[in-house]
C-alpha positions as CSV (number, residue, x, y, z in Angstrom):
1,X,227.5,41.5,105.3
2,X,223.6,41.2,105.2
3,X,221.8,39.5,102.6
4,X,219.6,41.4,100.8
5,X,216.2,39.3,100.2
6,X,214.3,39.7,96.7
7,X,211.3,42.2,97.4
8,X,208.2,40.4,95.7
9,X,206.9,41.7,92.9
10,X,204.0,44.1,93.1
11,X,200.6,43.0,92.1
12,X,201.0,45.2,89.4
13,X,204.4,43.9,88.1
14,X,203.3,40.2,88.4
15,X,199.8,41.2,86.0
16,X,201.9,42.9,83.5
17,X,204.3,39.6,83.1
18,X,201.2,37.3,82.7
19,X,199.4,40.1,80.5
20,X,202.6,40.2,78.2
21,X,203.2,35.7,78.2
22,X,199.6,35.4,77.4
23,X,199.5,37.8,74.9
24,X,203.1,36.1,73.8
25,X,201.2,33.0,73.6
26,X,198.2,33.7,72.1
27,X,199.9,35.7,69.2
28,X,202.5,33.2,68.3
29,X,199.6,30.0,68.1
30,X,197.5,32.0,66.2
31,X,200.5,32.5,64.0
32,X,201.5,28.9,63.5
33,X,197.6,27.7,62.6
34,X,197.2,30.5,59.9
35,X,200.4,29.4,58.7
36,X,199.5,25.8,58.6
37,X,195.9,26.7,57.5
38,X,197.4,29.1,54.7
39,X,199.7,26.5,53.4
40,X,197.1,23.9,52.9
41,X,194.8,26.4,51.7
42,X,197.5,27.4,49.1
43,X,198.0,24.0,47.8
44,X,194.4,23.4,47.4
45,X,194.1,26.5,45.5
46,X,197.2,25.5,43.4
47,X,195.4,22.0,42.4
48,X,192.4,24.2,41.7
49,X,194.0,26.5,39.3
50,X,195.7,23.6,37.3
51,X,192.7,21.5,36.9
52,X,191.3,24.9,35.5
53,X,194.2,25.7,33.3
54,X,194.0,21.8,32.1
55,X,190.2,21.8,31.2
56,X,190.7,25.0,29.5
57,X,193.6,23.2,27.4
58,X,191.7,19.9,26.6
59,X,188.9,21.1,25.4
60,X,190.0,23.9,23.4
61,X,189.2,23.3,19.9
62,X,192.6,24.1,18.1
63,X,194.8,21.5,20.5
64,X,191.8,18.6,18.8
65,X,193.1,20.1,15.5
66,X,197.0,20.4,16.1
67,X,196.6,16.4,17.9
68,X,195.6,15.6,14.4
69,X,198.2,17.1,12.5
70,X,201.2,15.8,11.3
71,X,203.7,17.6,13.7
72,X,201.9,18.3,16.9
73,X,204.8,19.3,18.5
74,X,205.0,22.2,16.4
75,X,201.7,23.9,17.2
76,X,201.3,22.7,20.5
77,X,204.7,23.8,22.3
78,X,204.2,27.7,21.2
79,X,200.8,27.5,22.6
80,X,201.5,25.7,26.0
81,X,204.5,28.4,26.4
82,X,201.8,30.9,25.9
83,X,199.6,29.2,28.2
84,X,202.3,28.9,31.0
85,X,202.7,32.8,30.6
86,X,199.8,33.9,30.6
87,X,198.1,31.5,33.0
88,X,201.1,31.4,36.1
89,X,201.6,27.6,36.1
90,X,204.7,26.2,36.1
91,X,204.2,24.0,33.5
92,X,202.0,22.6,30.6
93,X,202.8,19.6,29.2
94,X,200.7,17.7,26.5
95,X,201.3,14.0,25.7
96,X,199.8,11.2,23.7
97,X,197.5,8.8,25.1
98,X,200.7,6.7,25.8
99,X,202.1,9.3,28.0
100,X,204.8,10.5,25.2
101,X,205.4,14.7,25.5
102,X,205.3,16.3,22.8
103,X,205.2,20.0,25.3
104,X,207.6,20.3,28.1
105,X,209.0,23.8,29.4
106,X,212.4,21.5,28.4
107,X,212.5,21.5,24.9
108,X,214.7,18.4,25.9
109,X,212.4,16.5,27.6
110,X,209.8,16.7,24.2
111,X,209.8,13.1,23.1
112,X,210.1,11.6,26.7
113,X,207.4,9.6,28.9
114,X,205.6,11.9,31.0
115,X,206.6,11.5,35.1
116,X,203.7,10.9,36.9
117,X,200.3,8.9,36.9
118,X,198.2,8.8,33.8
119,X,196.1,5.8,34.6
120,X,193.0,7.4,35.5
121,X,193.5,9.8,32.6
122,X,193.6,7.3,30.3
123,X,190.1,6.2,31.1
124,X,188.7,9.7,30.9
125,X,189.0,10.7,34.3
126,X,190.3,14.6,35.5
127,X,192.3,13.7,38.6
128,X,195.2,16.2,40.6
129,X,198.3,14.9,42.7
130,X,201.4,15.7,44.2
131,X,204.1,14.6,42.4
132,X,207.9,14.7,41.3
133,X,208.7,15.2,38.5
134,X,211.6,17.0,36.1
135,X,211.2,19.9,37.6
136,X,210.9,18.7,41.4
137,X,207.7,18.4,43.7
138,X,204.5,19.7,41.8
139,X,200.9,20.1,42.5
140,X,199.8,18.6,39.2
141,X,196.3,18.2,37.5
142,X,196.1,15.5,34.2
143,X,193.3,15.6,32.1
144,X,192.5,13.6,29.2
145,X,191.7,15.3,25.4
146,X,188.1,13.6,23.6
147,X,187.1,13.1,20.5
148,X,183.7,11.6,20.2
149,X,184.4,10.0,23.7
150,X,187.9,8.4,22.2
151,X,190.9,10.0,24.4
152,X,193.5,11.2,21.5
153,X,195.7,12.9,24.3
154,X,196.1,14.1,27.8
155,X,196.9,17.2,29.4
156,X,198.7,18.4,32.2
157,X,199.4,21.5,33.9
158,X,200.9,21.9,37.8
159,X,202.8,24.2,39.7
160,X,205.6,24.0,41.9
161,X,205.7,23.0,45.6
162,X,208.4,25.7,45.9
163,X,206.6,28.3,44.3
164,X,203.4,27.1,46.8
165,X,205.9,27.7,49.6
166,X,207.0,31.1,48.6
167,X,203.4,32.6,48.2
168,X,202.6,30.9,52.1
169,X,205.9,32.3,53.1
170,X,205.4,35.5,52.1
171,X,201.8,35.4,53.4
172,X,203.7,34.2,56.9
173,X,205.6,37.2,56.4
174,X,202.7,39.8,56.9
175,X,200.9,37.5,59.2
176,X,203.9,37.6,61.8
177,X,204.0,41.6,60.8
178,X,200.5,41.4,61.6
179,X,201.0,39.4,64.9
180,X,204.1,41.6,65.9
181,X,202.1,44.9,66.0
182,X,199.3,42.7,67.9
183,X,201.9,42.0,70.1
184,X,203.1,45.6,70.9
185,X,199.8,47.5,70.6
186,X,199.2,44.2,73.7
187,X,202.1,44.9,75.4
188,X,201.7,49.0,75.4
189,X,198.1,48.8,76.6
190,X,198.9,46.4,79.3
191,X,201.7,48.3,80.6
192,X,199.3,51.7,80.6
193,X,196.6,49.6,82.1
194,X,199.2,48.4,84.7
195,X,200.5,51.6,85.4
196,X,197.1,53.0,86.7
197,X,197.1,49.8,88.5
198,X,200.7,50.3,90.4
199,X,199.4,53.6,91.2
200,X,196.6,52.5,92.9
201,X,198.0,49.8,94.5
202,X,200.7,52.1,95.9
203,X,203.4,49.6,94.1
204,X,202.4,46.7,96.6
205,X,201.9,43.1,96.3
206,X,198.9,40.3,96.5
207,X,200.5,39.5,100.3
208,X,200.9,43.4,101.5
209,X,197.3,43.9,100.0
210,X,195.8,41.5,101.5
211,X,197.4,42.4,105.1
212,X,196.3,45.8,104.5
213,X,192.7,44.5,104.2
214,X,192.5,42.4,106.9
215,X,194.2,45.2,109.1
216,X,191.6,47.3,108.1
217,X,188.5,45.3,108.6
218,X,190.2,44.6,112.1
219,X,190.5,48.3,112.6
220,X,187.1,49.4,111.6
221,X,185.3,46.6,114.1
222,X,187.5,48.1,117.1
223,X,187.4,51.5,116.4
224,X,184.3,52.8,118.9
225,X,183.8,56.2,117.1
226,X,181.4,55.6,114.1
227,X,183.4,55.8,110.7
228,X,181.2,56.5,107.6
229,X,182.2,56.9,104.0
230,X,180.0,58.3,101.2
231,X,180.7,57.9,97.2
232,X,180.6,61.3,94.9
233,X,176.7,60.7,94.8
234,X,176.7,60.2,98.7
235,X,175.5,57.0,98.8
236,X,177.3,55.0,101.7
237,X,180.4,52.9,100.9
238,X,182.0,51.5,104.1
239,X,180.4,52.1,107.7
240,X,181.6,50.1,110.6
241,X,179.9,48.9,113.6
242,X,180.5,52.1,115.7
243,X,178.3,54.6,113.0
244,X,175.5,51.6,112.8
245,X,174.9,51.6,116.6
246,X,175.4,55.4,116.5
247,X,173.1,56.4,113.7
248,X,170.6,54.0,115.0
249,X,170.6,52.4,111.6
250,X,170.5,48.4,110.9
251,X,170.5,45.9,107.9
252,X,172.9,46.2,105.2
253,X,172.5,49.9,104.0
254,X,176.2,50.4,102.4
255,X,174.9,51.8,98.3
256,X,172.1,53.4,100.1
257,X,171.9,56.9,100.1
258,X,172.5,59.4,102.8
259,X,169.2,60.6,102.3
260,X,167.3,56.9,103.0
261,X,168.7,56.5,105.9
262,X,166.0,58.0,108.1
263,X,168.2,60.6,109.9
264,X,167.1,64.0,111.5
265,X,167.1,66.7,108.4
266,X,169.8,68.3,110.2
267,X,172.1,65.9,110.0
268,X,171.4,64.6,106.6
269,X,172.3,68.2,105.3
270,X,175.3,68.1,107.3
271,X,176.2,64.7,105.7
272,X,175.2,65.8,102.1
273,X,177.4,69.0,102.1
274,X,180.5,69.4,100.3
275,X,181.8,71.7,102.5
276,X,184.1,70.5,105.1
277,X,182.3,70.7,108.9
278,X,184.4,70.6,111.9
279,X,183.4,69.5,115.4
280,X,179.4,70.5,115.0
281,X,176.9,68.5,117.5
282,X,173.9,67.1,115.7
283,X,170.9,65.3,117.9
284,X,169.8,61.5,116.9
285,X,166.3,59.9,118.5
286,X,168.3,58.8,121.5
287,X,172.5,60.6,120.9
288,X,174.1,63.8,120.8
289,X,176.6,63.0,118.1
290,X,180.0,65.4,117.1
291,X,179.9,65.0,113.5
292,X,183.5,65.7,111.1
293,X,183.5,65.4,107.4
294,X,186.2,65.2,105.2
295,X,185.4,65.6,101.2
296,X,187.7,62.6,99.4
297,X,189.1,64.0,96.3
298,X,191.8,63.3,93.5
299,X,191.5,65.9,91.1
300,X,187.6,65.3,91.0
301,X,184.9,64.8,94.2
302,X,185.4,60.9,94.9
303,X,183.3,61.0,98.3
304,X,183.4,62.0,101.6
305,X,184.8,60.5,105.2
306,X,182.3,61.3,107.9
307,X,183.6,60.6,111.9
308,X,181.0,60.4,114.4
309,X,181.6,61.1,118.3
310,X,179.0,59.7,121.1
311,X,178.9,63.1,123.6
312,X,175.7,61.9,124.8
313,X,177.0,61.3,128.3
314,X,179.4,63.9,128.4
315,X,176.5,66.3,127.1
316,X,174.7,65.5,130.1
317,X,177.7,65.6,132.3
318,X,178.1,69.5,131.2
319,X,174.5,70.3,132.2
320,X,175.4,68.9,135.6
321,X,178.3,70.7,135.9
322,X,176.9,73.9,134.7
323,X,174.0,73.3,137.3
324,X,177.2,72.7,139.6
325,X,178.5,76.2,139.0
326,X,175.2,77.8,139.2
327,X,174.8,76.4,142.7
328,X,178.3,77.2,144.0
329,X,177.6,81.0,142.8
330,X,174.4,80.8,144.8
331,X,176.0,79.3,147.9
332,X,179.0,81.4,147.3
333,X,176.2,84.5,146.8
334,X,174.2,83.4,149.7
335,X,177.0,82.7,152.3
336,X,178.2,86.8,151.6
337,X,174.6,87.7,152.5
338,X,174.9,85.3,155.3
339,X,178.2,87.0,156.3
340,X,176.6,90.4,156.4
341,X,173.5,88.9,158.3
342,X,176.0,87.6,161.3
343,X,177.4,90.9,161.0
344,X,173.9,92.2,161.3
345,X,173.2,90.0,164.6
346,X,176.6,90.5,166.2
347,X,176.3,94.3,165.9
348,X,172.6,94.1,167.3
349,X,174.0,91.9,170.8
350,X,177.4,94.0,171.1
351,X,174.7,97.4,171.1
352,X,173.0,95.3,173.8
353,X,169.9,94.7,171.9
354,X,169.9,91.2,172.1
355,X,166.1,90.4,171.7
356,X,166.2,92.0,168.4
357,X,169.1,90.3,167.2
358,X,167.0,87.0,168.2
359,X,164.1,88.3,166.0
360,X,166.1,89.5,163.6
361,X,168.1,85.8,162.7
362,X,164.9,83.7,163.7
363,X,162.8,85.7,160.7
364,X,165.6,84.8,158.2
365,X,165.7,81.3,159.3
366,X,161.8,80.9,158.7
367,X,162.2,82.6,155.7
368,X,164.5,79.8,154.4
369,X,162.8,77.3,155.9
370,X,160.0,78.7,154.6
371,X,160.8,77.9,150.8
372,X,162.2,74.7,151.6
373,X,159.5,73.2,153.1
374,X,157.3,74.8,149.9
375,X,159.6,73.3,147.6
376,X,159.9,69.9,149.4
377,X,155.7,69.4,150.3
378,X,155.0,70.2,146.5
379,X,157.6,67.6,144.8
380,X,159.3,65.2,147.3
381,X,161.0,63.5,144.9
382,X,164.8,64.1,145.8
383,X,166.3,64.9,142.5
384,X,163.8,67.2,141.6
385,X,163.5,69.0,145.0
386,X,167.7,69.5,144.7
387,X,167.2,70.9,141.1
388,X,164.5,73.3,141.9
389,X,166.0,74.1,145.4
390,X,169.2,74.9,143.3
391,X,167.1,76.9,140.2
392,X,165.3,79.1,143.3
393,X,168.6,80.4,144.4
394,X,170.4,80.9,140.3
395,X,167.0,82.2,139.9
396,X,166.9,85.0,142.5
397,X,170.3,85.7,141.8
398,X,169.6,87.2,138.6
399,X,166.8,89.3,139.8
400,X,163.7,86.3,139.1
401,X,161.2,84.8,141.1
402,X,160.8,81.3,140.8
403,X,157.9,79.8,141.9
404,X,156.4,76.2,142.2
405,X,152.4,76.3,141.7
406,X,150.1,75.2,144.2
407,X,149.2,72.3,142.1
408,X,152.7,70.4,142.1
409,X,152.2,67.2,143.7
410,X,155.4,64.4,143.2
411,X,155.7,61.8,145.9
412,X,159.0,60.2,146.3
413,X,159.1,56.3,144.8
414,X,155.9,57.6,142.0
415,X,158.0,57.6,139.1
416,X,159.1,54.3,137.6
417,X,162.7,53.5,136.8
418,X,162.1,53.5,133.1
419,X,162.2,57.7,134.1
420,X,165.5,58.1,134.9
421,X,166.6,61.3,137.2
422,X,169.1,62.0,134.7
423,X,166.2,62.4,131.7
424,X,164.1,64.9,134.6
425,X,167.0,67.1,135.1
426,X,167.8,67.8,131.4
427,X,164.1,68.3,130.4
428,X,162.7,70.4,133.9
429,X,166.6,71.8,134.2
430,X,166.7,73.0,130.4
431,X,163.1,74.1,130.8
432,X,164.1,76.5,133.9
433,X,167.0,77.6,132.4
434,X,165.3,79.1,129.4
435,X,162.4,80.4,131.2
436,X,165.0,82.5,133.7
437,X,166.8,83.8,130.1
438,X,163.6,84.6,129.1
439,X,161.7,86.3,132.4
440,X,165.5,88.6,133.2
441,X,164.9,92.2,133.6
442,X,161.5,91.7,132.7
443,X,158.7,92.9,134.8
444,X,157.8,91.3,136.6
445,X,160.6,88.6,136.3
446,X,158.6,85.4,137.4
447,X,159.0,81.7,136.2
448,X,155.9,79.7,137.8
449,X,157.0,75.4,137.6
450,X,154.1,72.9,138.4
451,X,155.4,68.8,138.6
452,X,152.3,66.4,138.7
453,X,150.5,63.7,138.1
454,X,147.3,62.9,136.6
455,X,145.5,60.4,133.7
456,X,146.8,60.0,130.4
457,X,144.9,61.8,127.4
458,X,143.7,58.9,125.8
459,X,144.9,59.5,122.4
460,X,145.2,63.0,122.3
461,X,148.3,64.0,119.9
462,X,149.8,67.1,120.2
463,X,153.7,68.0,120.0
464,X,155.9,65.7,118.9
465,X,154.3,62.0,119.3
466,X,151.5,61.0,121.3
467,X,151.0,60.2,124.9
468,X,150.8,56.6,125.7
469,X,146.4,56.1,126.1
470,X,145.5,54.6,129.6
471,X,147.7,54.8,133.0
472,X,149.0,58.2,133.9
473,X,151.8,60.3,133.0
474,X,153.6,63.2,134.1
475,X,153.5,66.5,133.2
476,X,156.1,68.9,133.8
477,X,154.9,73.0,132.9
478,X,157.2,75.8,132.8
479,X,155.8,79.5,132.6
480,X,157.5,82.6,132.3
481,X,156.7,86.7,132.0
482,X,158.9,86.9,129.3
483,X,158.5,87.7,125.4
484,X,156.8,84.6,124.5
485,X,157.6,82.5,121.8
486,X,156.6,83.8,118.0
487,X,153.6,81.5,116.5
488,X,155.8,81.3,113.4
489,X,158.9,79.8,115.5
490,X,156.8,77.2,117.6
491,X,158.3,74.4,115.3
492,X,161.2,75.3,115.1
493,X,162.2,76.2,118.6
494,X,163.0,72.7,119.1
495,X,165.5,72.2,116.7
496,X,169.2,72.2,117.4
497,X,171.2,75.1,116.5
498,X,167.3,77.8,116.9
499,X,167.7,80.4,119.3
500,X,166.7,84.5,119.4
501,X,169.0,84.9,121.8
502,X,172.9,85.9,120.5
503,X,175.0,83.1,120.3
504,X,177.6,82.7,123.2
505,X,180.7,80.4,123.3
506,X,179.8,77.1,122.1
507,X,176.7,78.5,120.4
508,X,173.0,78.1,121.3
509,X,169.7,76.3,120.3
510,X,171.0,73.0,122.0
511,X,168.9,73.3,125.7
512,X,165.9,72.7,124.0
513,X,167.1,70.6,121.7
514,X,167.9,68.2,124.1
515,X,164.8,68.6,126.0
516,X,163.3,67.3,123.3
517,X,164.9,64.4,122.2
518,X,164.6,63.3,125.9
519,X,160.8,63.6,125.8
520,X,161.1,61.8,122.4
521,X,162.7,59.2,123.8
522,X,160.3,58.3,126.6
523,X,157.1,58.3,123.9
524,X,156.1,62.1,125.5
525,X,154.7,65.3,124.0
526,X,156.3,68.4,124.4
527,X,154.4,71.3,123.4
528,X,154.9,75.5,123.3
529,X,151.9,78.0,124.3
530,X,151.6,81.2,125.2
531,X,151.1,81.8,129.3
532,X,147.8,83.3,130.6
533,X,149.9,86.2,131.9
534,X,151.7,86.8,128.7
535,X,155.5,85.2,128.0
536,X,155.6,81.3,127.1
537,X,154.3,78.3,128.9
538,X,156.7,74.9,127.7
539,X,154.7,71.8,128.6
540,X,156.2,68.1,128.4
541,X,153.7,64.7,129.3
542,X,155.8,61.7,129.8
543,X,153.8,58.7,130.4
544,X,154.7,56.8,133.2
545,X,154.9,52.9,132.5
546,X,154.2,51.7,136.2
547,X,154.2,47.6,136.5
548,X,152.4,48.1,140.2
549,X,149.1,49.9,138.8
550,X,149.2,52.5,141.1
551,X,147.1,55.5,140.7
552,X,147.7,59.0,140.4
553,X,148.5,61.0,143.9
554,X,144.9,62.0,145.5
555,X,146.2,65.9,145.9
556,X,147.0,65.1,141.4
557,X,143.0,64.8,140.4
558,X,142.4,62.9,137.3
559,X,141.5,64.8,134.3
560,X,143.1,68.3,136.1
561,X,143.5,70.5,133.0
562,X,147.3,70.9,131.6
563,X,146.8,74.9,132.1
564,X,145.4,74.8,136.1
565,X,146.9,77.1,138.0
566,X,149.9,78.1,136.9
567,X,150.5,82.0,136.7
């Protein structure tokens, strides 16, 4: 048999029983001090109304007259009856100065001392108490009758304690009718108001609500992916360390809106639309990010859930392995041309024309050796010798010549490691790339790259920020024979998601995208002109931040123009 332990009450459950004993509380002492206040205030009224009543009596002129008759008794008693009617008193009894009745609501008691204080009376004095008389406890008021400043009788009029008790009892009676609709009306609105509460709370306690909270600030500091949450007028309302470091944002920013937050436009709109978007890549300063949103709603837009997914590295990664597939097509190309050149040189020996078949495989071997020692004299560095080594082949592949002007001139060691090889790949790769799209089955199909070195434009802004002024930089030019790039389109051919060309799988508009963020990144210029042949000449200057001070290469002249010889 297991025991069965008491599930706490919810947070909501334990608000409603405090709501409902302090409403209990409050109700039921407000009760008691009006009762108490009413009471007092009812006997005080009481003594008021029989001081009145006994003024009125003493100094009317007829009770003067009947004092002075011969009977009293038999004027006064018809008109204190009268009195008592018409004024709600209890009694009215008038005495001699002695304190002798001759009223009383007792025709018995007529002739009898009068029970109660008449001292102060006596001396002319208006004075009420509470007293006991004949007909029990009575709040009395005794008041002596002048003529020419001689007291000839008294006066007095009271009411009953029990009758003072019945009015504040029946006033209790719609007070705690008062206080018992209070009471519901309390009750009713804090069980509605706790309701709403439960609901919210999903019917939990203080102890599961606060473990739920502390589980989910834990989980919002571990998670890596950015998390972001935006209110129904997209202001931000929770990010987590993840979406800071990943939108590049800092300082407190949550009630900020989406639109302060200094983000490409691109992204802002995709962050401000109350459409759902699924797995779309948006470009940062320094990121490529995979952005989801989620609208939040309840029967009305409460916000939105944004997730955000660093692809920066494996965006890169891609490239490399799409540069990876274009060389194994080109080895894979080249070794079937090598195939039939062995074929070529095997027939020429077995036919016994050996001298030929010498000729014939030493010309293809110069002819590759040929454009390797071009490419490798113009740029020595390494990892731009492989690309363009690798680009020549994809290039003539698909039908273009790729050429690397006369002017290139990139010793190996020249660029500093601030210039990662990873950054010259996706700006000179991308660059290529686009230029062969564009120069295909054109003619002629030529892409012309130049790589060199030379003095920084001091100043000089063009493209998207300035080049650092002072020291050198390096330019990297891509030309092609193709279209060219509409006039119109030359700001926007840089943004993510632009493209002329029909989108394939996985879209387009992202090469040059990222060519530009990479320039961006390294303070460089990246501008768009048309070539002096006709198609479009891409141009990036990346300044080179060299701690040795060495100058430019001698075959790189200072102050060579950005345009020299490339055709």
């Amino acid at each position: 048999m297991h025991l069965r332990v008491p599930r706490p009450r919810s947070l909501a459950g334990q608000l409603f029983a405090m709501q409902a004993v302090l409403i209990a509380v409050v109700v039921a002492g407000y009760a008691l001090f009006t009762y108490i206040s009413d009471r007092g205030q009812a006997q005080d009224a009481a003594g008021r109304q029989a001081r009145a009543v006994s003024l009125a009596i003493a100094d009317s002129p007829s009770v003067l007259e009947a004092i002075g008759s011969p009977d009293p008794t038999a004027r006064l008693q018809p008109y204190a009856v009268r009195v008592m009617r018409d004024t709600d008193v209890d009694f009215v009894t008038i005495m001699d100065p002695e304190g002798i009745r001759w009223t009383h609501p007792d025709p018995g008691q007529i002739g009898r001392p009068f029970r109660g204080h008449i001292e102060r009376a006596q001396r002319g004095q208006t004075f009420t108490e509470t007293y006991t008389g004949t007909l029990g406890p009575s709040v009395r008021a005794v008041t002596p009758v002048l003529d020419d400043g001689r007291v000839v009788g008294l006066v007095s009029a009271g009411i009953k304690v029990e009758e003072i008790s019945k009015r504040a009892q029946e006033q209790l009676t719609a007070l705690l009718g008062v206080a018992a609709g209070a009471l519901l009306l309390g009750a009713v609105g804090t069980y509605v108001i706790n309701a709403r509460l439960r609901r919210h709370t999903h019917g939990m306690n203080a102890d599961e609500l606060s473990r739920m909270h502390d589980y989910h600030q834990a989980a919002l500091h571990a998670v890596r992916e950015g998390l972001l949450m935006l209110d129904g007028q997209y202001r931000v309302a929770l990010i987590n360390d993840g979406g800071r470091e990943l939108l590049g944002v800092a300082g407190d920013v949550v009630g900020a809106s989406v639109a302060d937050l200094g983000l490409p436009a691109q992204l802002t709109g995709a962050l401000l639309a109350s459409e759902p978007r699924v797995d779309e890549v948006h470009l940062t300063d320094r990121r490529v990010l995979v952005v989801n949103t989620s609208p939040v709603s309840g029967g009305e837009r409460r916000g939105t859930v944004v997730t955000l997914r660093d692809v920066t590295e494996l965006q890169s990664l891609m490239g490399e392995l799409n540069s990876e597939r274009g060389f194994t097509q080109a080895l894979r190309s080249q070794a079937h041309e090598a195939a039939n050149r062995l074929h070529t040189v095997v027939s020429l020996i077995e036919l016994g024309r050996a001298e030929e078949a010498v000729d014939f495989a030493t010309a293809e071997l110069e002819l590759a050796q040929a454009l390797t020692d071009q490419v490798v004299a113009a740029v020595s560095e390494p990892v731009l010798a492989a690309l363009l080594l690798g680009k020549t082949a994809q290039a003539n592949e698909r039908g273009v010549e790729l050429v690397v002007s006369r002017e290139s001139r990139l010793d190996d060691g020249l660029l500093p490691p601030s210039l990662p090889a990873r950054d010259l790949v996706t700006i000179l790769g991308n660059l290529v790339d686009n230029a062969v799209d564009a120069a295909q089955g054109r003619v002629p199909s030529r892409v012309t790259v130049a790589a060199y070195t030379e003095a920084a434009r001091g100043g000089e802004v063009t493209g998207t920020a300035p080049a650092a002024g002072g020291g050198s930089e390096l330019v990297l030019r891509v030309s092609d024979t193709g279209a060219g790039v509409d006039p119109a389109h030359a700001d926007l051919v840089f943004q993510r998601g632009f493209s002329t060309k029909p989108a394939g799988e996985g879209g387009r508009g992202l090469g040059l995208a990222l060519v530009s963020q990479a320039v961006q990144r390294h303070g460089g210029t990246l501008t768009v002109t048309e070539a002096p042949g006709g198609g479009a000449r891409f141009e990036a200057r990346l300044p080179l931040d060299d701690p040795q001070g060495r100058a430019p290469a001698p075959d790189a002249p200072a102050g060579r123009r950005a345009a020299g010889g490339a055709v």
